[in-house]
mmCIF file of the N, C-alpha and C atoms, coordinates in Angstrom:
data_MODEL
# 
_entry.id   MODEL 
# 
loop_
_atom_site.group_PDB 
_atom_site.id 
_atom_site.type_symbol 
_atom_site.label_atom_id 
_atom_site.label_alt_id 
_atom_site.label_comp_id 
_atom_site.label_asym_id 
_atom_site.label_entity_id 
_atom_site.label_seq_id 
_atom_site.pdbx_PDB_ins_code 
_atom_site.Cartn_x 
_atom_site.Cartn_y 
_atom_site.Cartn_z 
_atom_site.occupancy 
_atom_site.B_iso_or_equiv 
_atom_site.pdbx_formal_charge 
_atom_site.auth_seq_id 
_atom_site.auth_comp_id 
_atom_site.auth_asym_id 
_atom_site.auth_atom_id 
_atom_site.pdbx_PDB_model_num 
ATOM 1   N N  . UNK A 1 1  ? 0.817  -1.188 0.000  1.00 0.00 ? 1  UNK A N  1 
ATOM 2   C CA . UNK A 1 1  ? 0.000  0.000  0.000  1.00 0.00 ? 1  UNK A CA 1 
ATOM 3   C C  . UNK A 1 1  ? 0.870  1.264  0.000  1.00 0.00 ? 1  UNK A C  1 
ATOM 4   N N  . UNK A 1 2  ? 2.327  1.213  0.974  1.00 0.00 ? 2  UNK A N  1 
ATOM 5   C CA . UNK A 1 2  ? 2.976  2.505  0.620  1.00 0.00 ? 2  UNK A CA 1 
ATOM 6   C C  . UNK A 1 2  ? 3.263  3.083  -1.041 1.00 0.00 ? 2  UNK A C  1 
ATOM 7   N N  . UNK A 1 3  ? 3.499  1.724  -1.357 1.00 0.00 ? 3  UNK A N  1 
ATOM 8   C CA . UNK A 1 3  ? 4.147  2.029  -2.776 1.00 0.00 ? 3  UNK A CA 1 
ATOM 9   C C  . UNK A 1 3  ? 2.973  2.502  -3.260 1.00 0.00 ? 3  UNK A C  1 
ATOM 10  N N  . UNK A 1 4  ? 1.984  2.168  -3.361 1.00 0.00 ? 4  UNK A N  1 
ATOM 11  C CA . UNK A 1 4  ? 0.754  2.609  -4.427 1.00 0.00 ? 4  UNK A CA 1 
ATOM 12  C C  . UNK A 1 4  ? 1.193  4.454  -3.414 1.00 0.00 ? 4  UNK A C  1 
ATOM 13  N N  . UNK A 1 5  ? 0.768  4.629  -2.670 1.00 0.00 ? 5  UNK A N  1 
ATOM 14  C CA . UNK A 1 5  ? 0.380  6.073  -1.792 1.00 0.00 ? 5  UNK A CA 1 
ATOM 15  C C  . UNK A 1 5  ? 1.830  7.343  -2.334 1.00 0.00 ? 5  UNK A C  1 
ATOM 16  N N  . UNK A 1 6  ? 2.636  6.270  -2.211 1.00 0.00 ? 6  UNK A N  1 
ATOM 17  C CA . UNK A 1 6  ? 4.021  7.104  -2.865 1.00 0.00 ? 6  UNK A CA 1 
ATOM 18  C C  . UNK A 1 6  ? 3.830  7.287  -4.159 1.00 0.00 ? 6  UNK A C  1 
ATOM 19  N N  . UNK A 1 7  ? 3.522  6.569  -5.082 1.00 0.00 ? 7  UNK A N  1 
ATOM 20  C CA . UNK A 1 7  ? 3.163  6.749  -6.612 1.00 0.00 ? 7  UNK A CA 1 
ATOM 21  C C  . UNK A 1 7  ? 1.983  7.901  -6.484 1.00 0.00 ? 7  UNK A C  1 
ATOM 22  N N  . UNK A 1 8  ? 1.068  7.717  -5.768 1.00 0.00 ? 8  UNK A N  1 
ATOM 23  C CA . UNK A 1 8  ? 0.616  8.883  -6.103 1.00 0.00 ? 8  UNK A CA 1 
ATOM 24  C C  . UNK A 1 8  ? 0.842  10.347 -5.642 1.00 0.00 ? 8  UNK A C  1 
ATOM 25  N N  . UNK A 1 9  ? 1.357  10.302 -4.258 1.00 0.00 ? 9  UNK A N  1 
ATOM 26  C CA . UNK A 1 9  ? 2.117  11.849 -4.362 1.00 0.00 ? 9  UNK A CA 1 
ATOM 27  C C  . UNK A 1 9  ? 2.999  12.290 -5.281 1.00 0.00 ? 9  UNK A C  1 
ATOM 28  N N  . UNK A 1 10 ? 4.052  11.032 -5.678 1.00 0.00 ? 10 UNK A N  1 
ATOM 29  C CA . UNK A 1 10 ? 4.770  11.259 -6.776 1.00 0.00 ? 10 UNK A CA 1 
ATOM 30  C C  . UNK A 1 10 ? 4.332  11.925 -7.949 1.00 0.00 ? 10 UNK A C  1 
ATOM 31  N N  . UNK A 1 11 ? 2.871  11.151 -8.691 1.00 0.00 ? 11 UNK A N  1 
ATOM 32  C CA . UNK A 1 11 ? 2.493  11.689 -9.255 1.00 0.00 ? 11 UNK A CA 1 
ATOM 33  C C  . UNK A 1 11 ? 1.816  13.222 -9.408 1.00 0.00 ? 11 UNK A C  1 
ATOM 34  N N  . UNK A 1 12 ? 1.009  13.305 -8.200 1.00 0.00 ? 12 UNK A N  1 
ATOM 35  C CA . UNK A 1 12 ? -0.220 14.718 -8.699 1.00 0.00 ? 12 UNK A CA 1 
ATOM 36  C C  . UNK A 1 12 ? 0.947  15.629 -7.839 1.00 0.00 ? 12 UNK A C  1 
ATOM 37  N N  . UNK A 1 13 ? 1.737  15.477 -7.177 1.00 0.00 ? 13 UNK A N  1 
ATOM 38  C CA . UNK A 1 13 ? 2.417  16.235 -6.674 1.00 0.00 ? 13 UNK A CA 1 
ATOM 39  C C  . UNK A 1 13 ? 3.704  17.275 -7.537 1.00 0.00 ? 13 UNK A C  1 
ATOM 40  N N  . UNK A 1 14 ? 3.938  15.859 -8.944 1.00 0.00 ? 14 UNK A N  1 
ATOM 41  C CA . UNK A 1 14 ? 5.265  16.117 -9.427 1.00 0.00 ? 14 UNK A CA 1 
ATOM 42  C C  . UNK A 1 14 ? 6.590  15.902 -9.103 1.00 0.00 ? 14 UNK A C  1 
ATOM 43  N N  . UNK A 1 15 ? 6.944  15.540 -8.389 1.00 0.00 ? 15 UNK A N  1 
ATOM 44  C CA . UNK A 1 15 ? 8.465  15.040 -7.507 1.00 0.00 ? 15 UNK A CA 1 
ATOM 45  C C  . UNK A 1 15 ? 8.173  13.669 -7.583 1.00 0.00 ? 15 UNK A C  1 
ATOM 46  N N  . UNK A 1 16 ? 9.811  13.539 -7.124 1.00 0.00 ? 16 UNK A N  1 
ATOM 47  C CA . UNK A 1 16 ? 10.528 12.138 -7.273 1.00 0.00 ? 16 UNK A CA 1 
ATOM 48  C C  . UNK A 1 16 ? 9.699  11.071 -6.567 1.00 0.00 ? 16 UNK A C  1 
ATOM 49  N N  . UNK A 1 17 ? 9.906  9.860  -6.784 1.00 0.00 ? 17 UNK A N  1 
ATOM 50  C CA . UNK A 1 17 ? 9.069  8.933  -5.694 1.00 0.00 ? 17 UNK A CA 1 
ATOM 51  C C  . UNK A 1 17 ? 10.081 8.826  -4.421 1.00 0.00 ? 17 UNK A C  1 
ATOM 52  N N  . UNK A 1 18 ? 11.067 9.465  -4.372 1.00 0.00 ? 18 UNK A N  1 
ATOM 53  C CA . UNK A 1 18 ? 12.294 9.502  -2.817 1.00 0.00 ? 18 UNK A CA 1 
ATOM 54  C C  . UNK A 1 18 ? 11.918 10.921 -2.152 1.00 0.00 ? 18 UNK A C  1 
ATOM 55  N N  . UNK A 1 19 ? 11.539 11.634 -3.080 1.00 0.00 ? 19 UNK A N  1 
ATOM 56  C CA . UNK A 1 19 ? 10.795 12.879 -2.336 1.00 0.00 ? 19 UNK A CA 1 
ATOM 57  C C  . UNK A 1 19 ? 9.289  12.706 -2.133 1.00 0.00 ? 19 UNK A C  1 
ATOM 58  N N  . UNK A 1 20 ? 8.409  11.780 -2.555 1.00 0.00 ? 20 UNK A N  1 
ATOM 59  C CA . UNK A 1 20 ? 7.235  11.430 -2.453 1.00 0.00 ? 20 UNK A CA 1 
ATOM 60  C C  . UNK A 1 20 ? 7.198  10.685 -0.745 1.00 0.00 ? 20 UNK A C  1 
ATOM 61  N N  . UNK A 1 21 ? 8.376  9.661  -0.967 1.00 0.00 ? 21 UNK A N  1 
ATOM 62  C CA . UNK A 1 21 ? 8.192  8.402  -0.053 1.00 0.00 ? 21 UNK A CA 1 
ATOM 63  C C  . UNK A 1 21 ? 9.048  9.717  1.161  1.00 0.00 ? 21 UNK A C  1 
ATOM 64  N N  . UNK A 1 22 ? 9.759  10.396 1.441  1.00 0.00 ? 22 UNK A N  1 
ATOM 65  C CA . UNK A 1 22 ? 9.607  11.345 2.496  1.00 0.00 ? 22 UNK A CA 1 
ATOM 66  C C  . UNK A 1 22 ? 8.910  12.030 2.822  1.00 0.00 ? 22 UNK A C  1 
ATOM 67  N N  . UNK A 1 23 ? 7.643  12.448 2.281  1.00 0.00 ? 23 UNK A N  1 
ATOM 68  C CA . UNK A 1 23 ? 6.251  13.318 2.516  1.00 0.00 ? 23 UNK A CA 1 
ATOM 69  C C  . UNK A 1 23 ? 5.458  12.381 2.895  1.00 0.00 ? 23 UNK A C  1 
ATOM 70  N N  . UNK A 1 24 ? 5.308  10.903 2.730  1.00 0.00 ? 24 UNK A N  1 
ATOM 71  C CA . UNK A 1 24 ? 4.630  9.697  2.785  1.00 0.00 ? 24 UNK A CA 1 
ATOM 72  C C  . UNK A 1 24 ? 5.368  9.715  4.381  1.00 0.00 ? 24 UNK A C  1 
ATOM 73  N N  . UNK A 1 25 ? 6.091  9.403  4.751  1.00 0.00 ? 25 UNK A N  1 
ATOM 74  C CA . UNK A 1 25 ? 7.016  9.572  6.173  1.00 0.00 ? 25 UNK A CA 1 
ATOM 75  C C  . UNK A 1 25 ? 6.147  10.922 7.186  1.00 0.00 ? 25 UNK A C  1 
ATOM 76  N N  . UNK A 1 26 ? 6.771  11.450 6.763  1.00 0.00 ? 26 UNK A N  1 
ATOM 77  C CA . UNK A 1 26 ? 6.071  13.017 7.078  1.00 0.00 ? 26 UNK A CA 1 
ATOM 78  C C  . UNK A 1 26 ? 4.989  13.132 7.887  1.00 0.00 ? 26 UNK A C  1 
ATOM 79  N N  . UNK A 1 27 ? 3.895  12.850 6.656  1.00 0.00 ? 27 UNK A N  1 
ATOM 80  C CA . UNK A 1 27 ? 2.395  12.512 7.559  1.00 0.00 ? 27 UNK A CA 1 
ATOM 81  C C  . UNK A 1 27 ? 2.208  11.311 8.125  1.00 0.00 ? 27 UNK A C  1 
ATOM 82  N N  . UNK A 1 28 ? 2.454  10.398 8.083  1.00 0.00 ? 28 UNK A N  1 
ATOM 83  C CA . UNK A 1 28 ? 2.695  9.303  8.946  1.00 0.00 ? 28 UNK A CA 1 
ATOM 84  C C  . UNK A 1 28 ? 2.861  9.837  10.271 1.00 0.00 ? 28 UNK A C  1 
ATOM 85  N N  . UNK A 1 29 ? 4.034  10.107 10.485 1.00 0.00 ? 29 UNK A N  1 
ATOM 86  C CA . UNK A 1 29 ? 4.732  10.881 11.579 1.00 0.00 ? 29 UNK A CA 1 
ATOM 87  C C  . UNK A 1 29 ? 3.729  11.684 12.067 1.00 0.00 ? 29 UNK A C  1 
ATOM 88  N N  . UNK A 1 30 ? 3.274  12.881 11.350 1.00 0.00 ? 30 UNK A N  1 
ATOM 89  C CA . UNK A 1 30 ? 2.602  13.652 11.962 1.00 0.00 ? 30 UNK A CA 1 
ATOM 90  C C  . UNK A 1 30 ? 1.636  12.817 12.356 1.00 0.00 ? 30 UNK A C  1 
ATOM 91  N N  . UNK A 1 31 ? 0.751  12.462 12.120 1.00 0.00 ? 31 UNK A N  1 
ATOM 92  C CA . UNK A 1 31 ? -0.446 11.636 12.787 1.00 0.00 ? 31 UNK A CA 1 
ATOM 93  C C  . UNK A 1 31 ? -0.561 10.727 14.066 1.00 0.00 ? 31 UNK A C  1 
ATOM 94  N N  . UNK A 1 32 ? 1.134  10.102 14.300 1.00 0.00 ? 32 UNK A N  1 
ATOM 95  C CA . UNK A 1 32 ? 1.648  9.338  15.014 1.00 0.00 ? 32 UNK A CA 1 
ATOM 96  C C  . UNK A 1 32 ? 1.532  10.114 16.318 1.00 0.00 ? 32 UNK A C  1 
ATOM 97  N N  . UNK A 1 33 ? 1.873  11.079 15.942 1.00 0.00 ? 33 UNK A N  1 
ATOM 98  C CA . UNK A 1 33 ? 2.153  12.509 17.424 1.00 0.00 ? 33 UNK A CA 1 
ATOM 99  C C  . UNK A 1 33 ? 0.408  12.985 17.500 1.00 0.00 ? 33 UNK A C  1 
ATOM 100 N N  . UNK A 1 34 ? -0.351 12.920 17.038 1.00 0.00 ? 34 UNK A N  1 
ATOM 101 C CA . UNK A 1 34 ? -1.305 13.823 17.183 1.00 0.00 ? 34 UNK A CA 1 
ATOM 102 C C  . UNK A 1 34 ? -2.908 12.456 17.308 1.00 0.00 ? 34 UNK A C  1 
ATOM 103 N N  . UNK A 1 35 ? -2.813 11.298 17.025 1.00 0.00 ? 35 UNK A N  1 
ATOM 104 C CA . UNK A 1 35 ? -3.805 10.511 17.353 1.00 0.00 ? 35 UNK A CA 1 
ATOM 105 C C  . UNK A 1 35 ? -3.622 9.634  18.483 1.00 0.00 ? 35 UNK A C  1 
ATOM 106 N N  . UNK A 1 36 ? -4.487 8.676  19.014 1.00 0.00 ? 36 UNK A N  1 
ATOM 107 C CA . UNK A 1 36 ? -4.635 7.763  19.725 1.00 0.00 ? 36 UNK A CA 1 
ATOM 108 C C  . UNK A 1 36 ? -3.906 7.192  19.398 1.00 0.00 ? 36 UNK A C  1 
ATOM 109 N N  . UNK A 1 37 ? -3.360 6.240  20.175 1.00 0.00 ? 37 UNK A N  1 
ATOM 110 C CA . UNK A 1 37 ? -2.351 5.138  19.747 1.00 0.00 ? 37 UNK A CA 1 
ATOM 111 C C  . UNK A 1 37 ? -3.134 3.699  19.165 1.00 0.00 ? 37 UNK A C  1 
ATOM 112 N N  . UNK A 1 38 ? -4.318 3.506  18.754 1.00 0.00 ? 38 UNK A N  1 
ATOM 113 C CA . UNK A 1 38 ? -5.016 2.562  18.368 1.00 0.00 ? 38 UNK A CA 1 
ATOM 114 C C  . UNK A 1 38 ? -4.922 2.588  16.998 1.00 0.00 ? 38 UNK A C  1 
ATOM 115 N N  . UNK A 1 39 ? -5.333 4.182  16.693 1.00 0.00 ? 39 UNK A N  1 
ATOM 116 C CA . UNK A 1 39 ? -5.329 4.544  15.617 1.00 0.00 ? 39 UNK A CA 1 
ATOM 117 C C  . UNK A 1 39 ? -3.963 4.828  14.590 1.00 0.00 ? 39 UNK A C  1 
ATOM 118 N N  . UNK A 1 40 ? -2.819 5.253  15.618 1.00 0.00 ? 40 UNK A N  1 
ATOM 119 C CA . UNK A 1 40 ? -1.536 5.235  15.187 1.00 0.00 ? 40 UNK A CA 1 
ATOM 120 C C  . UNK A 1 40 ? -1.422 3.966  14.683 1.00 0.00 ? 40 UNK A C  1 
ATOM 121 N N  . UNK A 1 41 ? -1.424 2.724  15.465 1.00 0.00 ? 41 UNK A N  1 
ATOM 122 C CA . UNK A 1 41 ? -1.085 1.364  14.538 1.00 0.00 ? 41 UNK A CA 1 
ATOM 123 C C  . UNK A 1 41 ? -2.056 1.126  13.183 1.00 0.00 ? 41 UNK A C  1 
ATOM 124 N N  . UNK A 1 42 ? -3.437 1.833  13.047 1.00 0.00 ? 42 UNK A N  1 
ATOM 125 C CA . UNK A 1 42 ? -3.962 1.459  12.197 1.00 0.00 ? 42 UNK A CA 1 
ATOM 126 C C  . UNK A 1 42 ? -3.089 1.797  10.968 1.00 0.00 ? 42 UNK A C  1 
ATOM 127 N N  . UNK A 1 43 ? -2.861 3.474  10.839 1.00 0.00 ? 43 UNK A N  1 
ATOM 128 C CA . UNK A 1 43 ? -2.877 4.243  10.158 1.00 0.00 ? 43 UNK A CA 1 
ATOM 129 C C  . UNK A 1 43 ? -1.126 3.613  9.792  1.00 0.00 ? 43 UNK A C  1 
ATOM 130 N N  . UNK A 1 44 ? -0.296 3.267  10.352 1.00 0.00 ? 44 UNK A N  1 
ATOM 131 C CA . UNK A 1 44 ? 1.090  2.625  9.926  1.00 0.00 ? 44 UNK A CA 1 
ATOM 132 C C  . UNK A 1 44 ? 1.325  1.719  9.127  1.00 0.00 ? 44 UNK A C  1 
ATOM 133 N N  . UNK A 1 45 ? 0.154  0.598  9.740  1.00 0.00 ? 45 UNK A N  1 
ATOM 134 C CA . UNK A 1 45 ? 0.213  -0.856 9.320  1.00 0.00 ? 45 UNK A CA 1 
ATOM 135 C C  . UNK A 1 45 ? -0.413 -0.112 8.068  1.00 0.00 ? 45 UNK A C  1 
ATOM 136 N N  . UNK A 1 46 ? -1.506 0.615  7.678  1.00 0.00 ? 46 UNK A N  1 
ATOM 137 C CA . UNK A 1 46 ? -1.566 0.789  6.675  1.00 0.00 ? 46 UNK A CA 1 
ATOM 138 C C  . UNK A 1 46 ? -1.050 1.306  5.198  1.00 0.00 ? 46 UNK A C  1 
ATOM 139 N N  . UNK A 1 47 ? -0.275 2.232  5.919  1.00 0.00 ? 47 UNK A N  1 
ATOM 140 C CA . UNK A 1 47 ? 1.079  3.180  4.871  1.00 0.00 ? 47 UNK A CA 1 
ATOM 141 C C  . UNK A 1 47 ? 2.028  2.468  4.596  1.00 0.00 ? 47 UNK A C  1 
ATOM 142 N N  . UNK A 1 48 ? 1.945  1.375  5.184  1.00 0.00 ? 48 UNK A N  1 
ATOM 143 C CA . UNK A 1 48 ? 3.731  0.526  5.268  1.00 0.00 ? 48 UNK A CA 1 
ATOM 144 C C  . UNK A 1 48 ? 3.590  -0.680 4.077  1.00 0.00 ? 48 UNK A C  1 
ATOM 145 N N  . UNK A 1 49 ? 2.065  -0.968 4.562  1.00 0.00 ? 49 UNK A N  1 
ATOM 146 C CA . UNK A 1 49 ? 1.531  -2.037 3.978  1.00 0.00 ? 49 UNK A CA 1 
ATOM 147 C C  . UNK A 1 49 ? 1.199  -3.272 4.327  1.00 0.00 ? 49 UNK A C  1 
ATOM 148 N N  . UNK A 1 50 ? 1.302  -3.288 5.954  1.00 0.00 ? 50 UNK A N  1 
ATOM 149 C CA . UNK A 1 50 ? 0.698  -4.467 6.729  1.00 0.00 ? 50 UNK A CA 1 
ATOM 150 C C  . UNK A 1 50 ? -0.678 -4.172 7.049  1.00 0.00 ? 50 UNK A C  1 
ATOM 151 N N  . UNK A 1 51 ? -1.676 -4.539 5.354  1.00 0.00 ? 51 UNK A N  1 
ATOM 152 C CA . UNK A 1 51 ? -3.103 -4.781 6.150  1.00 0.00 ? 51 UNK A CA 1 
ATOM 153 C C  . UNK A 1 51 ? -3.284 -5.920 5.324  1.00 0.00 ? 51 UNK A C  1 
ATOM 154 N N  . UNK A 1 52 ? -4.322 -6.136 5.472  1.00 0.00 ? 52 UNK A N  1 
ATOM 155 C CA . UNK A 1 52 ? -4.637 -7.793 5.083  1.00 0.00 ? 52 UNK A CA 1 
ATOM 156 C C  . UNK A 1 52 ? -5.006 -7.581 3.713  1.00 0.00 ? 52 UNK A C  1 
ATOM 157 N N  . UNK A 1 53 ? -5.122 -6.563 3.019  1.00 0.00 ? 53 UNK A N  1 
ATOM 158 C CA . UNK A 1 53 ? -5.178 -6.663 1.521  1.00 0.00 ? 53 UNK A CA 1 
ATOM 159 C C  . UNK A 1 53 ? -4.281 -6.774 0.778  1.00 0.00 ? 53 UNK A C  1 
ATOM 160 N N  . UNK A 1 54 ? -4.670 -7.972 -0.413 1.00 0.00 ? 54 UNK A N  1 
ATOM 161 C CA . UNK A 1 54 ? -2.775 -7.750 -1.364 1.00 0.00 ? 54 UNK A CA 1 
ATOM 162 C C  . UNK A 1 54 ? -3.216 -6.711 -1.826 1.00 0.00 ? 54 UNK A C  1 
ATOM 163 N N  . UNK A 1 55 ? -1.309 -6.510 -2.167 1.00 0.00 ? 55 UNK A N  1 
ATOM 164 C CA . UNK A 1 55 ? -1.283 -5.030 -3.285 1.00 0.00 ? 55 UNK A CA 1 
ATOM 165 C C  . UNK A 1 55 ? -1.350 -5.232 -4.667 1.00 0.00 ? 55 UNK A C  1 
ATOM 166 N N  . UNK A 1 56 ? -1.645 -4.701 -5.659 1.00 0.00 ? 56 UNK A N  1 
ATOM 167 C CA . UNK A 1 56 ? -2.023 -5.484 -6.961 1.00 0.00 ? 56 UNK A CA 1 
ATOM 168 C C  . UNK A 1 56 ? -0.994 -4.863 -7.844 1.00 0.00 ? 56 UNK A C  1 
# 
């Protein structure tokens, strides 16, 4: 799932996918500091790509 999320900042954003996948970091991070910690693991496992969906 990161990779798809990085392709698309990459894309509509315009920058690199190494400057994508550090803005992908970024808000991660930020969210990490500012939610519940229930929700922090959701929101990780999901950006990283540990949820139970394959990636296609």
């Amino acid at each position: 799932m990161k990779h798809q999320l990085v392709k698309l900042v990459s894309d509509q954003a315009g920058i690199t996918e190494g400057q994508a996948d550090k803005a992908v970091e970024a808000v991660v991070g930020y969210f990490k500091t500012r939610l519940p910690d229930e929700m922090n693991d959701e929101i990780a496992n999901l950006a990283v790509g540990h949820n139970n969906d394959a990636e296609a």
